[in-house]
Every structure is written in structure tokens, then in C-alpha cells.
C-alpha positions as a Markdown table, in Angstrom:
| # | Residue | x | y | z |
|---|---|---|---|---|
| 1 | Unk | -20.0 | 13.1 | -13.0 |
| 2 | Unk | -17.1 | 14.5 | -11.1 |
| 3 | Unk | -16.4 | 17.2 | -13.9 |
| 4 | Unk | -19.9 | 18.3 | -12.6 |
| 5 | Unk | -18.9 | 19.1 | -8.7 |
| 6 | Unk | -17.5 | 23.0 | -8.2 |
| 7 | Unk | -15.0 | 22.8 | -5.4 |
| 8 | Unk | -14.6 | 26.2 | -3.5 |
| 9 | Unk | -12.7 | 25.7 | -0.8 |
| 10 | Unk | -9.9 | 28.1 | 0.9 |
| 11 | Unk | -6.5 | 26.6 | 1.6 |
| 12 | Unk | -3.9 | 28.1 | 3.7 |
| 13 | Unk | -0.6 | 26.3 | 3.9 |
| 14 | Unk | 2.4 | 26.5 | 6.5 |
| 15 | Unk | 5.8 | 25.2 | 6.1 |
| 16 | Unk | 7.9 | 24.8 | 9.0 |
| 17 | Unk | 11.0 | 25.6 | 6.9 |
| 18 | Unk | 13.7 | 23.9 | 9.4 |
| 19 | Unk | 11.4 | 20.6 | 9.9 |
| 20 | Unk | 10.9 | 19.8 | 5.5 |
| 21 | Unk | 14.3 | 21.0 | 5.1 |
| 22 | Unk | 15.9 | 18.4 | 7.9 |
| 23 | Unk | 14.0 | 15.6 | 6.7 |
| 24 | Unk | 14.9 | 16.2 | 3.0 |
| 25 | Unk | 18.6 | 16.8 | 4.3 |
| 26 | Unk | 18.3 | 13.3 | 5.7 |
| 27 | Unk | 16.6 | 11.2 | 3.3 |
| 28 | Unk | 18.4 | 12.3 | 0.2 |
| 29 | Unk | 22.0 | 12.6 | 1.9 |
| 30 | Unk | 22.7 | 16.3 | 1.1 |
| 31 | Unk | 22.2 | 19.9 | 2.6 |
| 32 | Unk | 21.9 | 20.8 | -1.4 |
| 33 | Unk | 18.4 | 18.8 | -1.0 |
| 34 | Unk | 15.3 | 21.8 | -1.6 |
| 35 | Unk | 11.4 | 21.7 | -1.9 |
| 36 | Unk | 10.2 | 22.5 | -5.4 |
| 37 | Unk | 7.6 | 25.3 | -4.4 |
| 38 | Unk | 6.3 | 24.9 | -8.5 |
| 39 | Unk | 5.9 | 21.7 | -8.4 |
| 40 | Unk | 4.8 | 20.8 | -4.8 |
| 41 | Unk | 2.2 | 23.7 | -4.4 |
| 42 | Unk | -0.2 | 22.8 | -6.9 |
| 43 | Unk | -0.1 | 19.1 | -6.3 |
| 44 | Unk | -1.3 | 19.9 | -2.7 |
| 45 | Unk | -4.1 | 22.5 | -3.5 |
| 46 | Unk | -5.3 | 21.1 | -6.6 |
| 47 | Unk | -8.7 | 23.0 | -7.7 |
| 48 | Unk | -8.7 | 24.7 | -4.1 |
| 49 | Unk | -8.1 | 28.0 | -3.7 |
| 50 | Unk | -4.6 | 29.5 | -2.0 |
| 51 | Unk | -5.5 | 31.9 | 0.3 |
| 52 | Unk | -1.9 | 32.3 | 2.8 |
| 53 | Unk | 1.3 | 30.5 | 2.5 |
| 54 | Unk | 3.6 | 31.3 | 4.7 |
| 55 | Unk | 7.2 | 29.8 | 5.2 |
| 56 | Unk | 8.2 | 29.6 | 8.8 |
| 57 | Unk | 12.2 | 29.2 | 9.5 |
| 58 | Unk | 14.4 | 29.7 | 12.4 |
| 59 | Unk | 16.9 | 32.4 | 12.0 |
| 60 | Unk | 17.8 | 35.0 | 10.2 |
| 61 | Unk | 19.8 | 33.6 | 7.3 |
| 62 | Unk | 16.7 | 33.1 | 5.0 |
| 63 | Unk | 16.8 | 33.5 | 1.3 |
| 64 | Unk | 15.8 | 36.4 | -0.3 |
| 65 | Unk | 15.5 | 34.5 | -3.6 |
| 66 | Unk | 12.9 | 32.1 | -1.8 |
| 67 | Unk | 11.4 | 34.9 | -0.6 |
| 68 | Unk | 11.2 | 36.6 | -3.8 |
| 69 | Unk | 9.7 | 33.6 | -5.3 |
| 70 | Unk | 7.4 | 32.6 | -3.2 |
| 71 | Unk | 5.8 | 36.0 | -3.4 |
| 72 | Unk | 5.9 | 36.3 | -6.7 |
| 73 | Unk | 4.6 | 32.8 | -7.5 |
| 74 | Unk | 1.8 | 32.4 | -4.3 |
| 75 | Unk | 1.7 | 35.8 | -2.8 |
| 76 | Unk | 3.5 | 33.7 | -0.3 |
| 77 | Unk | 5.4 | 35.3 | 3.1 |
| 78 | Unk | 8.3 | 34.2 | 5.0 |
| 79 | Unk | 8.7 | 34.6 | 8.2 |
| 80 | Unk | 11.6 | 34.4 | 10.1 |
| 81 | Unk | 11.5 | 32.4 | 13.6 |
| 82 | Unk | 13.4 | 33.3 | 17.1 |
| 83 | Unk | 13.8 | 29.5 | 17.7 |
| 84 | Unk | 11.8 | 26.6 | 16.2 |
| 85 | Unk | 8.2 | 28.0 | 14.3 |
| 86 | Unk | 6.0 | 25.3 | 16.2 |
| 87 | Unk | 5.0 | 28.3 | 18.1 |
| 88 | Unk | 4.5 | 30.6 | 15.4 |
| 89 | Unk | 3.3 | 28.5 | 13.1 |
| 90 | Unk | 0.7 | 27.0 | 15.6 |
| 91 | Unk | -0.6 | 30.2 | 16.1 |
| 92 | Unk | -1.0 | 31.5 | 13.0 |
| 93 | Unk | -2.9 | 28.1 | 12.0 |
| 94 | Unk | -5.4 | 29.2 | 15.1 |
| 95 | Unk | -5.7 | 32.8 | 14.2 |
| 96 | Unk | -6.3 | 31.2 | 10.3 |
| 97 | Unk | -8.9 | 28.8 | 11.3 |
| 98 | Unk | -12.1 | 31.0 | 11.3 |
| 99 | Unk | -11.2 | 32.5 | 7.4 |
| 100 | Unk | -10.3 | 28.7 | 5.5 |
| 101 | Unk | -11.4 | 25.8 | 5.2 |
| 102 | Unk | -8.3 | 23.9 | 5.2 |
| 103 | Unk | -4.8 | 24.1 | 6.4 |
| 104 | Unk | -1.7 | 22.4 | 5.1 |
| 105 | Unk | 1.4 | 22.1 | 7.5 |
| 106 | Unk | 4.2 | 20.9 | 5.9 |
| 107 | Unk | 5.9 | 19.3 | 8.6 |
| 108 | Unk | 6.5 | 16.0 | 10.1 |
| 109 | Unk | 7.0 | 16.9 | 13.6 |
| 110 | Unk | 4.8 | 16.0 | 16.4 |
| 111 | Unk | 5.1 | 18.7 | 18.2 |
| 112 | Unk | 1.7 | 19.8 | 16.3 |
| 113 | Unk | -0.2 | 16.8 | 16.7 |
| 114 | Unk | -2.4 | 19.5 | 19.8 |
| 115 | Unk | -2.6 | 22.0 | 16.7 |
| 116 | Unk | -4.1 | 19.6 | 14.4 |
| 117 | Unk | -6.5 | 18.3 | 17.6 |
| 118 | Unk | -7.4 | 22.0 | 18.2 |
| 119 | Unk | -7.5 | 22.8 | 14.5 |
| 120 | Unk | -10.1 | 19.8 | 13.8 |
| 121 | Unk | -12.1 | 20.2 | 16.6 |
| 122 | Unk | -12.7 | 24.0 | 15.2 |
| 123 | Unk | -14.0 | 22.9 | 12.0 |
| 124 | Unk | -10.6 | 23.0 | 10.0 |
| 125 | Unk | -9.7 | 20.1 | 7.4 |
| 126 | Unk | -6.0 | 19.5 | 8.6 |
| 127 | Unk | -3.6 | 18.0 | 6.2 |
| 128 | Unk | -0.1 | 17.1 | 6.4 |
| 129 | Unk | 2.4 | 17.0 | 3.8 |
| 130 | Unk | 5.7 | 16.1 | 4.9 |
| 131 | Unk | 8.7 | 13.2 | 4.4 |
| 132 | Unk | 7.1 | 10.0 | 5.1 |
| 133 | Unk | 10.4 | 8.3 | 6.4 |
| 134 | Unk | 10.7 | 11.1 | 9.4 |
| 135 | Unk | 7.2 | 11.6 | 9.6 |
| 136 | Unk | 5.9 | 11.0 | 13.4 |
| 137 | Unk | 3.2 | 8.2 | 13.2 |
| 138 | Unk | 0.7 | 10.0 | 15.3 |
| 139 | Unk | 0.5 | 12.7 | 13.3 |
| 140 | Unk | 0.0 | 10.9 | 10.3 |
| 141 | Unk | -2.9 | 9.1 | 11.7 |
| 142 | Unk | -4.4 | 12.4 | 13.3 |
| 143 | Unk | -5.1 | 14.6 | 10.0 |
| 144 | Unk | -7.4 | 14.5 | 8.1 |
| 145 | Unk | -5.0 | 13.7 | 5.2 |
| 146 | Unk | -1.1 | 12.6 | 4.0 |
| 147 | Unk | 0.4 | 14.3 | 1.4 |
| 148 | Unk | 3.7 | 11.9 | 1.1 |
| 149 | Unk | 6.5 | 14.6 | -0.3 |
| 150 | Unk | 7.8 | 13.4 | -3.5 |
| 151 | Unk | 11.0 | 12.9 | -5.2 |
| 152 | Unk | 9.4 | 15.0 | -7.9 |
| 153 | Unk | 9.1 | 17.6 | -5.4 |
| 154 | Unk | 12.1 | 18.1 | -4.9 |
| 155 | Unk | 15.4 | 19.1 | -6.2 |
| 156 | Unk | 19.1 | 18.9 | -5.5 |
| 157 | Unk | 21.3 | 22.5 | -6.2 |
| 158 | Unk | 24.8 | 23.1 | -7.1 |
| 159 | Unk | 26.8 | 26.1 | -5.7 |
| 160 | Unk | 28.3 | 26.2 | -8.8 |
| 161 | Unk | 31.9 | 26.1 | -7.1 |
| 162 | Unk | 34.4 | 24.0 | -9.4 |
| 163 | Unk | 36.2 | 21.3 | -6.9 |
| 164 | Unk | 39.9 | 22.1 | -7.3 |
| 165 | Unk | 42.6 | 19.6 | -8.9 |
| 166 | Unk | 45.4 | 18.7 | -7.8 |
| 167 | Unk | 48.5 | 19.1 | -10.2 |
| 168 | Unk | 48.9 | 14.8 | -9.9 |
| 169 | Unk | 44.8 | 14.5 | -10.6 |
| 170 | Unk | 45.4 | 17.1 | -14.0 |
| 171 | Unk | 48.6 | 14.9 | -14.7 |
| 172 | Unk | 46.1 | 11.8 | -15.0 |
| 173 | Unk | 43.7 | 13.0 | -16.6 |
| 174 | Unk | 46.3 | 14.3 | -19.6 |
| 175 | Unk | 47.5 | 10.8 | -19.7 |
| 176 | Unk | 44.1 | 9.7 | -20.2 |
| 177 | Unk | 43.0 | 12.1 | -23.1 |
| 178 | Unk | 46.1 | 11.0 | -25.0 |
| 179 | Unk | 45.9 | 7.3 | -24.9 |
């Protein structure tokens, strides 16, 4: 029965870059911690249709890789923030609202707990995907629904910078090879 119902619904999604990036920072105990855009993205749209994503961070030091990516993968934008992207993003969710039918904020904060209000009360399904542990509870409980971000969504990525050894640590570790 369910293979027989046609969803058709438009999906924007907004990441308030700083926020996911903080939380996965502190839950897995390293700034090498990342969102896996290929893996994450389709889990939260399913069958729906992608109409904007748009990565929201503050500064100017932004990836061009992610950039690149995210275009070339979803069409996908990033936008770069004076200070925090609750302002931004918050706005661009309003100015959204009257061309999808949902929007997904990535973000934990509540400092968009009035967007999601506003957002609702317009019509909008809200979700929120975001790092349960730093999640604020209000938000949770305010959208419509919780995507819980994954340890599948996510990745940790080397520099690729060889730690240096000392001469006593290479000394050891020839001892050890010969024994």
C-alpha cells in the first residue's frame, strides 16, 4: 500500500555551519569531526525533492572544496556569515517559506525556536536535524520532526601531516623490529 502513495513535496535545507560543526567538535572530541553531506542529505530528504541547500558559516575561512561539492552534489550554496547565521539563516527560511513545503535547519540552537514558531504557523513543515546531546530541548519538541545526526553521518579527517619522531622514539622502535 505505501509503494502506492506519490510524495511530491519540496525540501529546502539550511545548515548553520558553526552550530553542526561545534556540536560534532564536542561529541566526538576532535576539530577533525565533519558532516558527511553524501550520506546525511539523502537520509534527510528521502523521496522529497531538494529544492535550496544552503550552508550558512561565520567567516571567511570557508572551504572551497565544500563549496565545490556541495554544488556539484545538491546545487548547494554557501554563504558566508558576518557573525553567527541565525540571522541569515532565519531569513532566508522566511523568504523560502511561500516556495516549499518543508524546511530542514540543521542546527541545535535555540536561538531558532521563533523561526520554527513563525515558520509553522505559515504553513511550513519544520524539521530539525542536529546533535541530539547539544540539541536545546525546546526546539526539539517544537518541530515538526528530529532528525538525530548519526555517527554514520559523519566522518573524522586527517591532515595528512606525519607526527615527527624523536631520535630516542626511532631508537625504540629499531630495538623493537630486531628483537
Amino acid at each position: 500500500m505505501k509503494d502506492d502513495v506519490s510524495i511530491a513535496q519540496s525540501v529546502a535545507v539550511l545548515i548553520d555551519g558553526n552550530n553542526i560543526e561545534r556540536s560534532l567538535h564536542e561529541v566526538y572530541k576532535t576539530k577533525s569531526a565533519m558532516l558527511n553531506f553524501d550520506t546525511l542529505i539523502p537520509r534527510l530528504i528521502q523521496k522529497r525533492g531538494l529544492n535550496r541547500l544552503i550552508y550558512f558559516r561565520e567567516g571567511k575561512n570557508i572551504s572551497s572544496k565544500l563549496a565545490e561539492r556541495l554544488h556539484e552534489n545538491f546545487y548547494g550554496a554557501v554563504r558566508p556569515c558576518h557573525k553567527s547565521a541565525d540571522i541569515p539563516l532565519s531569513i532566508k527560511a522566511t523568504q523560502l517559506s511561500s516556495k516549499v513545503d518543508t524546511i530542514i535547519i540543521l542546527s541545535g540552537d535555540s536561538d531558532y525556536i521563533e523561526t520554527v514558531r513563525h515558520l509553522k504557523a505559515e504553513g511550513v513543515r519544520v524539521e530539525i536535524c542536529a546533535v541530539k546531546e547539544t540539541t536545546a530541548k525546546i526546539l526539539e519538541e517544537e518541530c515538526d520532526y528530529f532528525h538525530p545526526i548519526l555517527k554514520e553521518d559523519c566522518f573524522i579527517y586527517s591532515t595528512g601531516k606525519k607526527k615527527k619522531t624523536t631520535s630516542k622514539a626511532k631508537t625504540q622502535k629499531k630495538r623493537a623490529t630486531k628483537q
